[in-house]
N, C-alpha and C positions, 0 to 999 in steps of 0.2 A: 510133757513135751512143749506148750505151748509157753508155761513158763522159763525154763531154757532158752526159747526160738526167741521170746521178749529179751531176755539177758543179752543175745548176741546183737540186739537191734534186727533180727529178721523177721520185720513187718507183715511181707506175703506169707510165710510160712503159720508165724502166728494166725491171723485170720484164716488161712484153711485148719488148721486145730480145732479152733473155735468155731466153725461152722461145722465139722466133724462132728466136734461135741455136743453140737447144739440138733442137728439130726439123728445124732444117738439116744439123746436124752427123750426125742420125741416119742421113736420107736420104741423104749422101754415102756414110754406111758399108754401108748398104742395097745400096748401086748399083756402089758402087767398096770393097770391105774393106781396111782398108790396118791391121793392127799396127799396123807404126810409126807413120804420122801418129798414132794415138790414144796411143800409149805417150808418142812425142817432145814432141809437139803438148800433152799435158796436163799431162808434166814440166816443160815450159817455161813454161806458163801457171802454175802452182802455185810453180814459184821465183821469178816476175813479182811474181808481189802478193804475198809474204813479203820483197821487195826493196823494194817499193812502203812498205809498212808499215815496212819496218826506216829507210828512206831517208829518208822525209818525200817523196819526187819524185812527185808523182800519177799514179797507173796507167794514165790517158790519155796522162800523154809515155810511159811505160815499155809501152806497149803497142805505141805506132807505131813505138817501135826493135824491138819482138820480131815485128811481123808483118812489119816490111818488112828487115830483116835475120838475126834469129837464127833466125828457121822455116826459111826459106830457104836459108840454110848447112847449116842440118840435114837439107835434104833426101837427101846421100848414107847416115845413118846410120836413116831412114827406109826407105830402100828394102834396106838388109841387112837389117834387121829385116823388112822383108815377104820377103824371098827365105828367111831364116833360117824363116820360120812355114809357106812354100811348101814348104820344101825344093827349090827349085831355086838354080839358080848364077849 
């Protein structure tokens, strides 16, 4: 939504998105801690939109390929990173 709400130029709307998302993601870490998600999850956000920028491809398409394919590949290297911070196996 919030990349849309960028696409139409609506500024305010953008930033409540992002503060939404940004109080969601806390409460997830609140409830469930997960290293990895926050280490893989932010690494892959941060090479998104340097790809985005470098590419000219709007971070809207490069966004729907990384939530619905590349997070989710990454979920095994997520969860060593949480076993790795647990110290369990």
């Amino acid at each position: 939504m919030a990349a849309l709400a960028t696409a139409t130029g609506n500024a305010p709307v953008v930033v409540s998105f992002e503060i939404a998302a940004g109080v969601t993601g806390l409460l997830e870490q609140a409830f469930k801690p997960s290293a990895g998600k926050v280490l893989v999850d932010s690494s892959i956000d941060i090479a998104a939109m340097a790809y985005a920028r470098a590419s000219g491809i709007p971070i809207a398409v490069i966004n729907e390929v990384v939530e619905r394919i590349i997070k989710p590949a990454a979920d095994p290297l997520k969860s060593k990173i949480d076993r790795a911070a647990t110290g369990s196996k």
